[in-house]
C-alpha positions as CSV (number, residue, x, y, z in Angstrom):
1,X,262.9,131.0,62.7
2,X,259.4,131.6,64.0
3,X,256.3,129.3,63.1
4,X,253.0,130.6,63.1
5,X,251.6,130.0,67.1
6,X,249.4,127.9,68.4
7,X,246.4,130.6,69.2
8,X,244.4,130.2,72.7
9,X,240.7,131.3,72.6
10,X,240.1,134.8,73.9
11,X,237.0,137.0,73.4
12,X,236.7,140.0,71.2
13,X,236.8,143.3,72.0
14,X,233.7,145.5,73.4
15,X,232.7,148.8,72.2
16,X,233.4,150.1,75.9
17,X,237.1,148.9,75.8
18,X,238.3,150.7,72.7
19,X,240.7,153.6,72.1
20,X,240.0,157.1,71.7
21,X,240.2,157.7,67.9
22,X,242.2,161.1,67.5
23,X,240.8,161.8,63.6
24,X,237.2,162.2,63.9
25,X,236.6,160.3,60.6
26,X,233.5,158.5,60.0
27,X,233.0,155.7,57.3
28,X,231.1,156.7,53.9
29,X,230.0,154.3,51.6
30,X,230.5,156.8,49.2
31,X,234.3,156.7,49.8
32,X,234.8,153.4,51.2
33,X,236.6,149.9,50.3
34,X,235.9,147.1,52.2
35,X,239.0,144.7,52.8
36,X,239.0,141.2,54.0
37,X,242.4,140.3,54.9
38,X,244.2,136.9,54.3
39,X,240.9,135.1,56.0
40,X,242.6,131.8,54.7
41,X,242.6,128.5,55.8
42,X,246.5,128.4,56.6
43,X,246.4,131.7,58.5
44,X,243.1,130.5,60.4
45,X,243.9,126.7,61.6
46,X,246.0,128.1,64.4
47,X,242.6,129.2,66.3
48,X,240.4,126.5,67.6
49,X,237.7,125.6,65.3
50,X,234.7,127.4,66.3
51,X,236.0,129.5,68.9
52,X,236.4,133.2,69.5
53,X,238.4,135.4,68.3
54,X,237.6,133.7,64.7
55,X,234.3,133.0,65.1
56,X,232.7,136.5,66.1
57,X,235.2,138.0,63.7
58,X,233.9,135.6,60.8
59,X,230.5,136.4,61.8
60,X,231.2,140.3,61.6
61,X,233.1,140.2,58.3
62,X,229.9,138.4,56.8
63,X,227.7,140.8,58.1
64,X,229.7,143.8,56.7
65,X,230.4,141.9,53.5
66,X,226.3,142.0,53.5
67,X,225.9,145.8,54.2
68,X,228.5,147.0,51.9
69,X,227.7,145.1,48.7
70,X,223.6,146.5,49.2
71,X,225.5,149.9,50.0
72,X,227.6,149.7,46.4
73,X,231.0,149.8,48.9
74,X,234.1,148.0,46.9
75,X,234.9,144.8,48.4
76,X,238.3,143.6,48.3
77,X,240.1,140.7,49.1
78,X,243.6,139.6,49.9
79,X,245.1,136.2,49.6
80,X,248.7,135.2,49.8
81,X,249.7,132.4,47.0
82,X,251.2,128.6,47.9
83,X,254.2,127.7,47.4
84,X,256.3,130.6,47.1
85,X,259.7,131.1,45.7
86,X,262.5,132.3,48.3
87,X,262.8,135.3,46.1
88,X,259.0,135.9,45.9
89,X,258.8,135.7,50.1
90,X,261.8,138.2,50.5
91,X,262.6,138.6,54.0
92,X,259.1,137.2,55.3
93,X,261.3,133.7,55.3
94,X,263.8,134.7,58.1
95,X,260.3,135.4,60.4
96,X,257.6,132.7,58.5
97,X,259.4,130.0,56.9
98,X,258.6,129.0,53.5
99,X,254.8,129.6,54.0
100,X,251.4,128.1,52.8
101,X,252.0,125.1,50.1
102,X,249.5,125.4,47.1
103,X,246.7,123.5,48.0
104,X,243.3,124.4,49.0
105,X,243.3,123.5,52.6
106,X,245.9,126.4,52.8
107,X,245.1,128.7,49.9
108,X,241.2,128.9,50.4
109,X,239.6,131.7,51.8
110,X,237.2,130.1,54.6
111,X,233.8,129.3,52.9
112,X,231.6,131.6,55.0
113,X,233.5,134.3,53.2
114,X,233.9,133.7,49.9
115,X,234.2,136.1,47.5
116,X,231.5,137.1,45.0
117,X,232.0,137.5,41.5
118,X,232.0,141.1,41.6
119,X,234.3,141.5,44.7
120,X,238.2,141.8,43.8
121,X,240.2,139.3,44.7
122,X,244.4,140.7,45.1
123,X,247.5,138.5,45.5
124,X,249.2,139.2,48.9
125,X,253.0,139.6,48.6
126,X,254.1,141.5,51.7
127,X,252.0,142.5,55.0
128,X,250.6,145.4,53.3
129,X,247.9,145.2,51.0
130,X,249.3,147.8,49.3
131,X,253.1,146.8,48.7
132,X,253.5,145.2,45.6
133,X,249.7,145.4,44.7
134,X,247.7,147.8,42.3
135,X,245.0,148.4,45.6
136,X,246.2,152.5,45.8
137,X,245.6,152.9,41.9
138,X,242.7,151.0,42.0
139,X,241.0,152.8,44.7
140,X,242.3,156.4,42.9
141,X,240.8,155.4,39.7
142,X,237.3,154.5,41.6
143,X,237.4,158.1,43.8
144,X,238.1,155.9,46.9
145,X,239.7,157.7,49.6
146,X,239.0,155.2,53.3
147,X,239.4,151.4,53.5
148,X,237.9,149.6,55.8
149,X,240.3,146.7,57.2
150,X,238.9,143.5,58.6
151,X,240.7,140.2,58.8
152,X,244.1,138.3,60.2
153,X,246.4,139.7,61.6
154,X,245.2,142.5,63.6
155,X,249.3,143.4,65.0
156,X,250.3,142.1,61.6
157,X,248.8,142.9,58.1
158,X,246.1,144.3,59.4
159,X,248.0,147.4,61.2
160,X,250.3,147.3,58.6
161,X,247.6,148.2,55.9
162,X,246.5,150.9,57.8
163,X,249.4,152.4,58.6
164,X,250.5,152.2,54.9
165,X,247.0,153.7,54.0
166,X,247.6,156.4,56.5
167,X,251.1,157.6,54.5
168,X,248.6,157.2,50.6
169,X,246.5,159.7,52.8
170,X,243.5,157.3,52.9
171,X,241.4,156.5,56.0
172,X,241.9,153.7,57.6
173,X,239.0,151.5,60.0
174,X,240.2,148.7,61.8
175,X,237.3,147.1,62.7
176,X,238.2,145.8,66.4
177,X,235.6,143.0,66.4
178,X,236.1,141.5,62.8
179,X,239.9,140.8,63.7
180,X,241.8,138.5,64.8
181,X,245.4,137.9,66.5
182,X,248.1,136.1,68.5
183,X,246.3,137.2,71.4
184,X,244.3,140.0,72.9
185,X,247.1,142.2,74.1
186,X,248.5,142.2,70.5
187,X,245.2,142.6,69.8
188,X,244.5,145.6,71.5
189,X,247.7,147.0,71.0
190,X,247.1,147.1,67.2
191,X,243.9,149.0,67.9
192,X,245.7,151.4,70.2
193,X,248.2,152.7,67.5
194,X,246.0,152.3,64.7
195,X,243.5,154.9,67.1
196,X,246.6,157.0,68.2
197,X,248.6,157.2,65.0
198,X,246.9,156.4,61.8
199,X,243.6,155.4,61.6
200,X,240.2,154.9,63.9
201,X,238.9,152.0,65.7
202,X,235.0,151.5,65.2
203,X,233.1,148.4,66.2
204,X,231.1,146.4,63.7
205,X,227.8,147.8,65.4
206,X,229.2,151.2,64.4
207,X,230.2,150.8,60.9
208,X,227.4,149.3,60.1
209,X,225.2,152.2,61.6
210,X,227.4,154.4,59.3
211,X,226.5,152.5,56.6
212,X,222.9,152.3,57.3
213,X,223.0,156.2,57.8
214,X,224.2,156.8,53.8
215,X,221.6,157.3,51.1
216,X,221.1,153.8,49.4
217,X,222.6,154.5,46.1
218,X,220.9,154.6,42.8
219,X,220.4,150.8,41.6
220,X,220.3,149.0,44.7
């Protein structure tokens, strides 16, 4: 049964080393969700503290969590619960283990990222965000159609959630710079079949220039 690793630094990746998206889709905040994935305590003390990847990416997911609150784009959340039942963790024990125990130092979504009273805040049951969640109906009953993934893991959840949003027919964005992983070739692989197969791979820089391009809406 595999722990979670012990995670060597390793620097982000550059606009100039990402895939070729196939779908030529482009972020609207008209359409958008943002979702910050699992950016918990448990899931982030396998990184050195104040090292890259988690550092950049922390800075990025901040700096989007800015742009689309003033742009009216959903922000969501995803946090798995401590101390899980056997039943509740399904096969994620023969891979995981037991997982995080319920206390704060586990559970708590790093500070820098905290969630705002109007953001939505999900329980995390599987590596999708949207198995066992409410996300799909949610985002149906707002006329939300792309999601726009940032968070931990990129190989993990993170493609996971894409590739699930992919098969709901809703656009996925992995955002290559506010992720993290294992490492950078699971890493870039993520971005290379979320690119090739179900989704596009934009920078931070770039969905934020997306953003910036939408008409502000009414209120903000």
């Amino acid at each position: 049964m595999m722990a979670l690793p012990t995670i060597d630094p390793y620097p982000l990746p550059t606009a100039d080393e990402l895939p070729d998206n196939r779908a030529p889709w482009t972020v609207d905040p008209a359409r958008a969700v943002l979702l910050v994935h699992d950016m918990q305590r448990y899931f982030l003390r396998a990184y050195p503290e104040g090292a890259q990847p988690v550092a950049g990416a922390t800075a990025n997911i901040a700096a989007l969590l800015t742009a689309c609150r003033a742009a009216g784009v959903p922000v969501v959340y995803t946090a798995k619960p401590g101390d899980m039942t056997s039943e509740q963790r399904g096969l994620e024990v023969d891979f995981w283990g037991g997982g995080m125990r319920a206390v704060d130092e586990h559970t708590e979504i790093v500070p820098d990222l905290a969630p705002e009273q109007d953001d939505l805040l999900l329980t995390k049951w599987r590596y999708s965000a949207f198995a066992q969640t409410d996300l799909a109906e949610r985002m149906a009953a707002q006329g939300r159609d792309q999601i726009v993934v940032t968070g931990v893991y990129a190989h993990i959840g993170c493609q996971l959630t894409a590739a699930d949003a992919f098969m709901r027919d809703i656009q996925a964005f992995m955002i290559a710079d506010a992720l993290a992983d294992f490492g950078p070739d699971q890493h870039r692989a993520a971005l290379r079949y979320a690119a090739g197969r179900c989704g596009a791979v934009f920078t931070t820089e770039q969905a934020l220039g997306a953003l910036r391009a939408a008409p502000v809406p009414a209120g903000n």
